[in-house]
Structures are given as structure tokens and as C-alpha cells.
PyMOL Python script that loads the backbone (N, CA, C, O; Angstrom):
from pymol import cmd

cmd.read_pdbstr("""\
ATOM      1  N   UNK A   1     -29.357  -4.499  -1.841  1.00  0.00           N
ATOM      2  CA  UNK A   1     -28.403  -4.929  -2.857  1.00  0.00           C
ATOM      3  C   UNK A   1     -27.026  -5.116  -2.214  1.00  0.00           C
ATOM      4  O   UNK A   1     -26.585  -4.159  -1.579  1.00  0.00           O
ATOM      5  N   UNK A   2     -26.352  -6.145  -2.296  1.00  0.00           N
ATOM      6  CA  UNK A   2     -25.132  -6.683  -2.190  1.00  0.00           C
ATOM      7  C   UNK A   2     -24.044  -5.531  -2.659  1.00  0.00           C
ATOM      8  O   UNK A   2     -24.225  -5.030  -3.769  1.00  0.00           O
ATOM      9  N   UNK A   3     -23.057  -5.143  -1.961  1.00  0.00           N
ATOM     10  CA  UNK A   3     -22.084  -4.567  -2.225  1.00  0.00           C
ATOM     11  C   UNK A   3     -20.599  -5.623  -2.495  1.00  0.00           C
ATOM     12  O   UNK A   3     -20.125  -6.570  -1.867  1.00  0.00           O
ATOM     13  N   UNK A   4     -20.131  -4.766  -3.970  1.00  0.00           N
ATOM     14  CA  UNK A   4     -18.878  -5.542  -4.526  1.00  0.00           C
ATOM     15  C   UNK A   4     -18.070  -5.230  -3.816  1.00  0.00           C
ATOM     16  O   UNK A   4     -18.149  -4.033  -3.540  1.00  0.00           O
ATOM     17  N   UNK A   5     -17.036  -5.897  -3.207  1.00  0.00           N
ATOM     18  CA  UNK A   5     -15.591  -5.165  -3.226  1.00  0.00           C
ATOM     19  C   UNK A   5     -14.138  -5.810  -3.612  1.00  0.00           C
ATOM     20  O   UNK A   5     -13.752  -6.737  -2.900  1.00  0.00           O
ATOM     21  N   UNK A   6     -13.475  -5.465  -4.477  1.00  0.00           N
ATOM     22  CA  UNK A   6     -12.553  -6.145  -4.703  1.00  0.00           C
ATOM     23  C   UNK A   6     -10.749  -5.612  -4.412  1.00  0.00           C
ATOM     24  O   UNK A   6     -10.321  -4.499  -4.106  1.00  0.00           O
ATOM     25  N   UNK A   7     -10.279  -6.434  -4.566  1.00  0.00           N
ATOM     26  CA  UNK A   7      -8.793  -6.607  -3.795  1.00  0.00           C
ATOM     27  C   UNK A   7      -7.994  -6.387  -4.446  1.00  0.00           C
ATOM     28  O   UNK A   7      -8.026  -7.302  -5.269  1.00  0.00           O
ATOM     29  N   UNK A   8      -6.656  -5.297  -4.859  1.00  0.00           N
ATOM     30  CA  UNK A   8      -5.409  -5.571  -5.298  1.00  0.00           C
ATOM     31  C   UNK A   8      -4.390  -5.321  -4.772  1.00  0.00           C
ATOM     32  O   UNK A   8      -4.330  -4.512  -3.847  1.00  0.00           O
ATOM     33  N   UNK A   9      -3.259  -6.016  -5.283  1.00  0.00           N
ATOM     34  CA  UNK A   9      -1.792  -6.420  -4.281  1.00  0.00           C
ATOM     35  C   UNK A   9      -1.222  -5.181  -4.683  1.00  0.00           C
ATOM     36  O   UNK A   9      -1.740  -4.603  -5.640  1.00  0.00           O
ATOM     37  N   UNK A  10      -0.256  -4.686  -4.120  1.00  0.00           N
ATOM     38  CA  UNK A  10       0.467  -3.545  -4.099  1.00  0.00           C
ATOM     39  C   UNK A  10       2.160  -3.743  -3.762  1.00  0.00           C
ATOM     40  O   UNK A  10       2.721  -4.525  -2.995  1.00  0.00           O
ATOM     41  N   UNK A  11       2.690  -2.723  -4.643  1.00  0.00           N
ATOM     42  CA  UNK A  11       4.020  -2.753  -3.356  1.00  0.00           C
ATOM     43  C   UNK A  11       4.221  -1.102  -3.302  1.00  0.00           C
ATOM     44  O   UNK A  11       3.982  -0.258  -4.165  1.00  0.00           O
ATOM     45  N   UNK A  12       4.555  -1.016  -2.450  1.00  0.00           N
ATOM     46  CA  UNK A  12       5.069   0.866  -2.431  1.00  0.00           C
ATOM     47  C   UNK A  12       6.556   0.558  -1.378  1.00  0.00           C
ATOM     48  O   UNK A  12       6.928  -0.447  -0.771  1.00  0.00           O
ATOM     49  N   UNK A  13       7.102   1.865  -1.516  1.00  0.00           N
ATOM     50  CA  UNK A  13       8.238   1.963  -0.929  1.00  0.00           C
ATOM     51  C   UNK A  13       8.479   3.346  -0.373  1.00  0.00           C
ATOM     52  O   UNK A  13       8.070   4.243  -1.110  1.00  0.00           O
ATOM     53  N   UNK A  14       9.051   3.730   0.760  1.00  0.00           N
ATOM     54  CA  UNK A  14       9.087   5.262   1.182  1.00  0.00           C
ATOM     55  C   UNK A  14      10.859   5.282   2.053  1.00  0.00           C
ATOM     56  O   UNK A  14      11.449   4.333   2.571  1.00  0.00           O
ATOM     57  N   UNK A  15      11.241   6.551   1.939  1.00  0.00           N
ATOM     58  CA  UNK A  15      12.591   6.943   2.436  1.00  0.00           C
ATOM     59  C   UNK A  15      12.342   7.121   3.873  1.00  0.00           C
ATOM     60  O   UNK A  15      13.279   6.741   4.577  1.00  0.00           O
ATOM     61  N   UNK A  16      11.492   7.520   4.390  1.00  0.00           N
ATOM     62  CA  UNK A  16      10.658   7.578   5.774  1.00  0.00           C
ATOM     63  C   UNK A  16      10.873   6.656   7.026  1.00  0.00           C
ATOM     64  O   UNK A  16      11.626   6.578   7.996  1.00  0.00           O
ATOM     65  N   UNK A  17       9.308   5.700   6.224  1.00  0.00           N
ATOM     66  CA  UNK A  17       8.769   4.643   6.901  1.00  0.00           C
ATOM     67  C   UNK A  17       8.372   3.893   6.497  1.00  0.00           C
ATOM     68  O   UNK A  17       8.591   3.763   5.292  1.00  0.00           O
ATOM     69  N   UNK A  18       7.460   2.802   7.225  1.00  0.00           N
ATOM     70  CA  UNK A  18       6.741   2.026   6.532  1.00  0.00           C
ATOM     71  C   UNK A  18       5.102   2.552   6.677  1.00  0.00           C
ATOM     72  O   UNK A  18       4.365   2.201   5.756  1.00  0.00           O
ATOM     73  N   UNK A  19       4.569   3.273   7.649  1.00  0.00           N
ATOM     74  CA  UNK A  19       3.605   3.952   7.369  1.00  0.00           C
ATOM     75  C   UNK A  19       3.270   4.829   6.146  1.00  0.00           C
ATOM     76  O   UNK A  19       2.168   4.802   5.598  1.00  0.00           O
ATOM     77  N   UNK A  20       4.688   5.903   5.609  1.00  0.00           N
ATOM     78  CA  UNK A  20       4.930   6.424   4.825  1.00  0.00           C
ATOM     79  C   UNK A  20       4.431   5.451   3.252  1.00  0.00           C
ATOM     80  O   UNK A  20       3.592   5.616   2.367  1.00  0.00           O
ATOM     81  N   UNK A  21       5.341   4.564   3.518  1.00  0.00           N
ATOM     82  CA  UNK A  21       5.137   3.545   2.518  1.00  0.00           C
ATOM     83  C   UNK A  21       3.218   3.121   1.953  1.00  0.00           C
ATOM     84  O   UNK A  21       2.835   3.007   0.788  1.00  0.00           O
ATOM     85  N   UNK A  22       2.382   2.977   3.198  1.00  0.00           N
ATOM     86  CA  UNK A  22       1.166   2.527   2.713  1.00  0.00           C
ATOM     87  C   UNK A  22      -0.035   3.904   2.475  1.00  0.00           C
ATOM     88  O   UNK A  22      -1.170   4.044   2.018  1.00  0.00           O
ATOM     89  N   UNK A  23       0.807   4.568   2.968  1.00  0.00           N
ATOM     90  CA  UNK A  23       0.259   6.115   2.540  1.00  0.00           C
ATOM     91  C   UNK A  23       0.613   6.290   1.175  1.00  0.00           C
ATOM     92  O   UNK A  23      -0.197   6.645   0.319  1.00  0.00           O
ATOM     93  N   UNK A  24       1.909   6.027   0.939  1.00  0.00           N
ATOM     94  CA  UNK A  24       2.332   6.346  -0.839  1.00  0.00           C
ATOM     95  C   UNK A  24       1.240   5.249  -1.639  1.00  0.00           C
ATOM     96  O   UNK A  24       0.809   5.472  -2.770  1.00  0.00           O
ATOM     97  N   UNK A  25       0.947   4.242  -0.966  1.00  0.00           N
ATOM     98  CA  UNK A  25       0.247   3.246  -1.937  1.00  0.00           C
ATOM     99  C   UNK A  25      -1.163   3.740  -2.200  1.00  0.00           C
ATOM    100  O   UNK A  25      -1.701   3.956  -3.287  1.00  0.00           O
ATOM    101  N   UNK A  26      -1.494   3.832  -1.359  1.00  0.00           N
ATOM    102  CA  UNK A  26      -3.148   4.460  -1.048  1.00  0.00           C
ATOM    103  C   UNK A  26      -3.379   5.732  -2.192  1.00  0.00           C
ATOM    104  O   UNK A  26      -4.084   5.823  -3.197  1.00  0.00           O
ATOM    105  N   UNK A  27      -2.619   6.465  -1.655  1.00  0.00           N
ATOM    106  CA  UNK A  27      -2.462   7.963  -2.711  1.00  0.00           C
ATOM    107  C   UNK A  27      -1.916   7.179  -4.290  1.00  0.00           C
ATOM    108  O   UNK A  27      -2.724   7.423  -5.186  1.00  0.00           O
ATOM    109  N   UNK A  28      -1.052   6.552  -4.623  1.00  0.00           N
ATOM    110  CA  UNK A  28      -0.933   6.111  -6.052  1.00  0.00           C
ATOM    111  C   UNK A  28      -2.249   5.660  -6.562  1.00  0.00           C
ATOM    112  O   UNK A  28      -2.955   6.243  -7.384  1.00  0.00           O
ATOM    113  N   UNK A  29      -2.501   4.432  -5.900  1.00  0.00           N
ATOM    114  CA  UNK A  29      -3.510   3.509  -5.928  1.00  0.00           C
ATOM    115  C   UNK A  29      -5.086   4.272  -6.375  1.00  0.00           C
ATOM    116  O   UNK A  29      -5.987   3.731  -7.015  1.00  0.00           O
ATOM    117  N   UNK A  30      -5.073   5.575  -5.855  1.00  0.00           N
ATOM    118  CA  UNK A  30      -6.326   6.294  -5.374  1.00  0.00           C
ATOM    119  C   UNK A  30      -6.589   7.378  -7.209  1.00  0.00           C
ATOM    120  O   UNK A  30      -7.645   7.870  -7.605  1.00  0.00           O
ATOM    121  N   UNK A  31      -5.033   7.416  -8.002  1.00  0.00           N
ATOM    122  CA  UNK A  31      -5.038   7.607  -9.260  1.00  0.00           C
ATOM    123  C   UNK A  31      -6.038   6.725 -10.369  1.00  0.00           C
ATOM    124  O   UNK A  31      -6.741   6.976 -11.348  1.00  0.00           O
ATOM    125  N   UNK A  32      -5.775   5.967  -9.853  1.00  0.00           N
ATOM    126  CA  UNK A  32      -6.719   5.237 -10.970  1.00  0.00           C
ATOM    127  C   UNK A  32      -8.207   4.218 -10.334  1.00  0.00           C
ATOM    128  O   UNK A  32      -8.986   3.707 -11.138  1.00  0.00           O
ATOM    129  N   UNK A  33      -8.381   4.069  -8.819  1.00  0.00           N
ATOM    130  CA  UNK A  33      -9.241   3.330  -8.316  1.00  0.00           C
ATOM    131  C   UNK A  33     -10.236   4.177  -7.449  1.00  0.00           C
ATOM    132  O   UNK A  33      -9.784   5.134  -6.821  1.00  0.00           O
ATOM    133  N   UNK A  34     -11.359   3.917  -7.397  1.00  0.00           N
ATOM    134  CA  UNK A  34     -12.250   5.299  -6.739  1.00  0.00           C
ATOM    135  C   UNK A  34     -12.772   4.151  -5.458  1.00  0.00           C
ATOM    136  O   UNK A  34     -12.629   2.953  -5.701  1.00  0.00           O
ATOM    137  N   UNK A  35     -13.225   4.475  -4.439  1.00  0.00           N
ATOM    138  CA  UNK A  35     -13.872   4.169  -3.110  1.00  0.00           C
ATOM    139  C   UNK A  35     -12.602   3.111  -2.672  1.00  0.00           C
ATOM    140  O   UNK A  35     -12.603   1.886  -2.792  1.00  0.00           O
ATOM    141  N   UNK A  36     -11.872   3.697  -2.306  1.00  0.00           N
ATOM    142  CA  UNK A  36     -11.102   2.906  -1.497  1.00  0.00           C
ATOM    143  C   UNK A  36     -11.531   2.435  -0.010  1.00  0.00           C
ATOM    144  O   UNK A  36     -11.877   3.439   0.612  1.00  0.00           O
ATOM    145  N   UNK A  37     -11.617   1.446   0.664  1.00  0.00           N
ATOM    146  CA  UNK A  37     -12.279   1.167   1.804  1.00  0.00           C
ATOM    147  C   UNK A  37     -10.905   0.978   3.036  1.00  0.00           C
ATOM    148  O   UNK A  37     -10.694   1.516   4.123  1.00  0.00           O
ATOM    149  N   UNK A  38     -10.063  -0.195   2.118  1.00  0.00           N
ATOM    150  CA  UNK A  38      -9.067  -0.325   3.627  1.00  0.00           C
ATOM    151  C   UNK A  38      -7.629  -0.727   2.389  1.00  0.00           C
ATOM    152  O   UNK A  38      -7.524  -0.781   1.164  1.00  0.00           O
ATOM    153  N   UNK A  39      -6.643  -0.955   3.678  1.00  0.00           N
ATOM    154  CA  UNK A  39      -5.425  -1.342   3.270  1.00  0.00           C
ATOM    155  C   UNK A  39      -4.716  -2.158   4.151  1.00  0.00           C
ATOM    156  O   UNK A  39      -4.162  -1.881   5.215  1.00  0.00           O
ATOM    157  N   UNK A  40      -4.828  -3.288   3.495  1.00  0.00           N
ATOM    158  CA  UNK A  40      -4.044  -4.328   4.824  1.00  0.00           C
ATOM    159  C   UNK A  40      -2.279  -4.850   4.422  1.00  0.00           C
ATOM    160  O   UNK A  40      -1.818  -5.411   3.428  1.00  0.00           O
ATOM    161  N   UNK A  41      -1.655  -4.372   5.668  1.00  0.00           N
ATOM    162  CA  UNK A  41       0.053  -4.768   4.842  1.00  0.00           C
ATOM    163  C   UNK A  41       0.721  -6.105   5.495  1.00  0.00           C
ATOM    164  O   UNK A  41       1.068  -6.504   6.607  1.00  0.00           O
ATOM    165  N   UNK A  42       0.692  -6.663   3.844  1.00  0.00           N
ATOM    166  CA  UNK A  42       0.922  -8.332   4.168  1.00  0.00           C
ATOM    167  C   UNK A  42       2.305  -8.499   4.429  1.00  0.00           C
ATOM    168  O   UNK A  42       2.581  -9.337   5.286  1.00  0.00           O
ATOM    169  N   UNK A  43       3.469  -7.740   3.748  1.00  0.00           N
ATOM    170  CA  UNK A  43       4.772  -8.033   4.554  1.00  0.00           C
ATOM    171  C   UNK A  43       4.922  -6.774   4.507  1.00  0.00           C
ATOM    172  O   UNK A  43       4.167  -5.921   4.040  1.00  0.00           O
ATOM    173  N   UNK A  44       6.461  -6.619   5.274  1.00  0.00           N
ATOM    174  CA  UNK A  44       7.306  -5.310   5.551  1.00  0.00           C
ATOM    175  C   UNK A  44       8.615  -5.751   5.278  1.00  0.00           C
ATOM    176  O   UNK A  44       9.045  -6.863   5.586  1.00  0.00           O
ATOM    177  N   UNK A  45       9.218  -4.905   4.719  1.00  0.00           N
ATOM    178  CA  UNK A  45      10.541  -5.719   4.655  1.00  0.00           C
ATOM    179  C   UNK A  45      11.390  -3.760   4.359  1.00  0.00           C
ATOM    180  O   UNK A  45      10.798  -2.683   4.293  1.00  0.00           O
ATOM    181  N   UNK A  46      13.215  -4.123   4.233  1.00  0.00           N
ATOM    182  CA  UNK A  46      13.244  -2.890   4.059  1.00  0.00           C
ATOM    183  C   UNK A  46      15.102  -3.023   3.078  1.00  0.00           C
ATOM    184  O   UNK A  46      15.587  -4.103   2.739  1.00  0.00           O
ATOM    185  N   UNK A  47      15.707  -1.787   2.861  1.00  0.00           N
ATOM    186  CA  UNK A  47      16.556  -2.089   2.119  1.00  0.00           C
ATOM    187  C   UNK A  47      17.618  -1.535   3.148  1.00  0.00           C
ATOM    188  O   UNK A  47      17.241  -0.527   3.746  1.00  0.00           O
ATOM    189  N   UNK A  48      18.870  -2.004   3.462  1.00  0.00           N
ATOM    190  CA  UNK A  48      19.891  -1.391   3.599  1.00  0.00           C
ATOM    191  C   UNK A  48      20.732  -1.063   3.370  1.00  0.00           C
ATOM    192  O   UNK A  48      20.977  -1.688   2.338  1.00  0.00           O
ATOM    193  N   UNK A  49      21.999  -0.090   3.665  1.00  0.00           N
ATOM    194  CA  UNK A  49      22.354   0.844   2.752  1.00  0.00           C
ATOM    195  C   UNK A  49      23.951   0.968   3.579  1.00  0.00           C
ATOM    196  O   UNK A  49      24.290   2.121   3.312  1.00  0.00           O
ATOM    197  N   UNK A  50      24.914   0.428   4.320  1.00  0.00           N
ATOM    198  CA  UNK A  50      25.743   0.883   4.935  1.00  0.00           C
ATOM    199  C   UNK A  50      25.081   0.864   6.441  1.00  0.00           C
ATOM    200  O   UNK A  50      24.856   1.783   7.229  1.00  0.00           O
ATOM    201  N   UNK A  51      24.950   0.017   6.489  1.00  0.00           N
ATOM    202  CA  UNK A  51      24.061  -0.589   8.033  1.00  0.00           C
ATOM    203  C   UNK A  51      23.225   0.187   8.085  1.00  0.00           C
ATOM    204  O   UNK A  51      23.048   0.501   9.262  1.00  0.00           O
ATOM    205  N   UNK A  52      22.540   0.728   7.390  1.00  0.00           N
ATOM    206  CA  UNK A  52      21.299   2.051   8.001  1.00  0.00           C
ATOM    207  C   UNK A  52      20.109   1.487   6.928  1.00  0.00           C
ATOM    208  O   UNK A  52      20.382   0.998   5.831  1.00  0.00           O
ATOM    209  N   UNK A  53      19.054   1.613   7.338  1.00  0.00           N
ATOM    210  CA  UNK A  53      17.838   1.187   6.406  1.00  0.00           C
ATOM    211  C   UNK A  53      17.440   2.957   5.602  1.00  0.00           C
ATOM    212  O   UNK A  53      16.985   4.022   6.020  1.00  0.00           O
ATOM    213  N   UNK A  54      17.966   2.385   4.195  1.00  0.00           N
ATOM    214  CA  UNK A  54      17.481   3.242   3.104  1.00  0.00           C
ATOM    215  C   UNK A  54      16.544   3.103   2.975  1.00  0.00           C
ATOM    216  O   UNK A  54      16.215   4.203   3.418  1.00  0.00           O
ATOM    217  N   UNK A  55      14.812   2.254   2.484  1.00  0.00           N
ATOM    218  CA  UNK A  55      13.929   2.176   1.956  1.00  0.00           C
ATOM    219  C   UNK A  55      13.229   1.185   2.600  1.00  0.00           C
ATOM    220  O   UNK A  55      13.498  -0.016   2.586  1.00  0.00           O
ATOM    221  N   UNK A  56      12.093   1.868   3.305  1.00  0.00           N
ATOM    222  CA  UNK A  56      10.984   1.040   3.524  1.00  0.00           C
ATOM    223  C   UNK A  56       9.950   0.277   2.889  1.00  0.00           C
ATOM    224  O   UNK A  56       9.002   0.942   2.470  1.00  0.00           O
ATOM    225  N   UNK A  57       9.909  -1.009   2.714  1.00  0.00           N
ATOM    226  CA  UNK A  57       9.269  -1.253   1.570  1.00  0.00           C
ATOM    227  C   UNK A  57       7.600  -2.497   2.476  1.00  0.00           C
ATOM    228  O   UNK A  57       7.517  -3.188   3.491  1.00  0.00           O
ATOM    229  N   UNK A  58       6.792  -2.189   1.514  1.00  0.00           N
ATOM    230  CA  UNK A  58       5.592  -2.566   1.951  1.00  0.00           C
ATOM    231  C   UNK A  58       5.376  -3.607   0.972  1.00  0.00           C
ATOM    232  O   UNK A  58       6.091  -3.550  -0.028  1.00  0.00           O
ATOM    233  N   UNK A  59       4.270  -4.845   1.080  1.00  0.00           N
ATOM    234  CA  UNK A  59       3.694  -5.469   0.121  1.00  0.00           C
ATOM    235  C   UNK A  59       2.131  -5.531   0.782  1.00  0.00           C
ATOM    236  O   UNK A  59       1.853  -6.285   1.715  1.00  0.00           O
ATOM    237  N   UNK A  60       1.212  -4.662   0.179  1.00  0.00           N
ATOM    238  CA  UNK A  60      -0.033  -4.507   0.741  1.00  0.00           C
ATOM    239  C   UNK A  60      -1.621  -5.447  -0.140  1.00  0.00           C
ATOM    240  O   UNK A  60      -1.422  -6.416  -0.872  1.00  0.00           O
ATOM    241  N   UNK A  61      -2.472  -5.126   0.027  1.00  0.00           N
ATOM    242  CA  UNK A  61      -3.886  -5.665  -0.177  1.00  0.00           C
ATOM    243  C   UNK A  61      -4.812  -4.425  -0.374  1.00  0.00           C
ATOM    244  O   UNK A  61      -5.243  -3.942   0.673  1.00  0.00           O
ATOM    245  N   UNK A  62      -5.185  -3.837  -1.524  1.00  0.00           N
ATOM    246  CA  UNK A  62      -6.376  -2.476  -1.031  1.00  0.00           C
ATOM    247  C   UNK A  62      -7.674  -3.082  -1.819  1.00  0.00           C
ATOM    248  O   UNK A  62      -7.959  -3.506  -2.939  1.00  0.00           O
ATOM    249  N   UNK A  63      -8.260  -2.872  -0.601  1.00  0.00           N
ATOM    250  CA  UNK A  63      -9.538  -3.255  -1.338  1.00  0.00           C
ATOM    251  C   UNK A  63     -10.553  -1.672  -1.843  1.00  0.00           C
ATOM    252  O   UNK A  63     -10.260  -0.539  -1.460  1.00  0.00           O
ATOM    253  N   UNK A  64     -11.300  -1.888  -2.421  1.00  0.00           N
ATOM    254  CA  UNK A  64     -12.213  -0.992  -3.128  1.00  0.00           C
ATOM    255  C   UNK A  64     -13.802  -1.491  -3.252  1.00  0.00           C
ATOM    256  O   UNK A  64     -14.004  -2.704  -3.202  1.00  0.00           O
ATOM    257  N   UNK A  65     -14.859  -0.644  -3.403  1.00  0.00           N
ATOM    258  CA  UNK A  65     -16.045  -0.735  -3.479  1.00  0.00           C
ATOM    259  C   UNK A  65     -16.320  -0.984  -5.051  1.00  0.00           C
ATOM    260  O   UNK A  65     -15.906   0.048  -5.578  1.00  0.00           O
ATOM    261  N   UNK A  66     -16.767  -1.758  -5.970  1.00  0.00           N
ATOM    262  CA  UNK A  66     -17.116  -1.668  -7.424  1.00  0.00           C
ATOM    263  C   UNK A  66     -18.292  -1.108  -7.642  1.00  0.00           C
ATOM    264  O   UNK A  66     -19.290  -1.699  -7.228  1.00  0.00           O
ATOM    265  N   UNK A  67     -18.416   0.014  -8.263  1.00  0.00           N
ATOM    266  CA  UNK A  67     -19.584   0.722  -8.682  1.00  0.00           C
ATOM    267  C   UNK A  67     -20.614  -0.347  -9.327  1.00  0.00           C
ATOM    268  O   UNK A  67     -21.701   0.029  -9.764  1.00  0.00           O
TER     269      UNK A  67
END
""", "prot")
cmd.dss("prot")
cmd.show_as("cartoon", "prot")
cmd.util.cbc("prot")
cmd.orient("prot")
């Protein structure tokens, strides 16, 4: 039998990093979606604050297994 898996877009943001960032997504994401398989991060971008980067921000892809 064919296995489902389907895809949703994300954004997360972390004070950190940007690793931080797809870790926060995964763990949110993981609230309401069960078999998470991967996480691919389509941009990176970040905020600054007084020349210093305040907020790492992610725009990701997680895919999941459908029961």
C-alpha cells in the first residue's frame, strides 16, 4: 500500500537562530500534526534591531505521513 504524505508551509521565528527557528516550527507544528517525516527551509530571512539581528525568521515546508 502506497504511503500519503502531505506538505504544509510554515513560518516560525526564534531570538536565537535560525535552527532555533525550525525547531520552534517542528515542536508547534507537532501540536496538532502526528508523523512528522522532514522539514525543508525555503527562505531565511531575519529582523534587525539597532544593527544587531533581533529575530530569526524561517519560512519552511513540513511534510507528514496521513494515516
Amino acid at each position: 500500500m502506497a504511503k500519503i504524505v502531505k506538505v504544509i508551509e510554515v513560518l516560525a521565528q526564534s531570538n536565537k537562530s535560525w535552527e532555533d527557528a525550525a525547531q520552534k516550527a517542528v515542536t508547534e507544528a507537532s501540536k496538532s500534526v502526528r508523523n512528522i517525516k522532514s522539514i525543508y527551509i525555503k527562505e531565511k530571512s531575519a529582523k534587525v534591531v539597532d544593527n544587531k539581528i533581533d529575530k530569526y525568521r524561517i519560512t519552511a515546508k513540513i511534510s507528514f505521513e496521513v494515516e
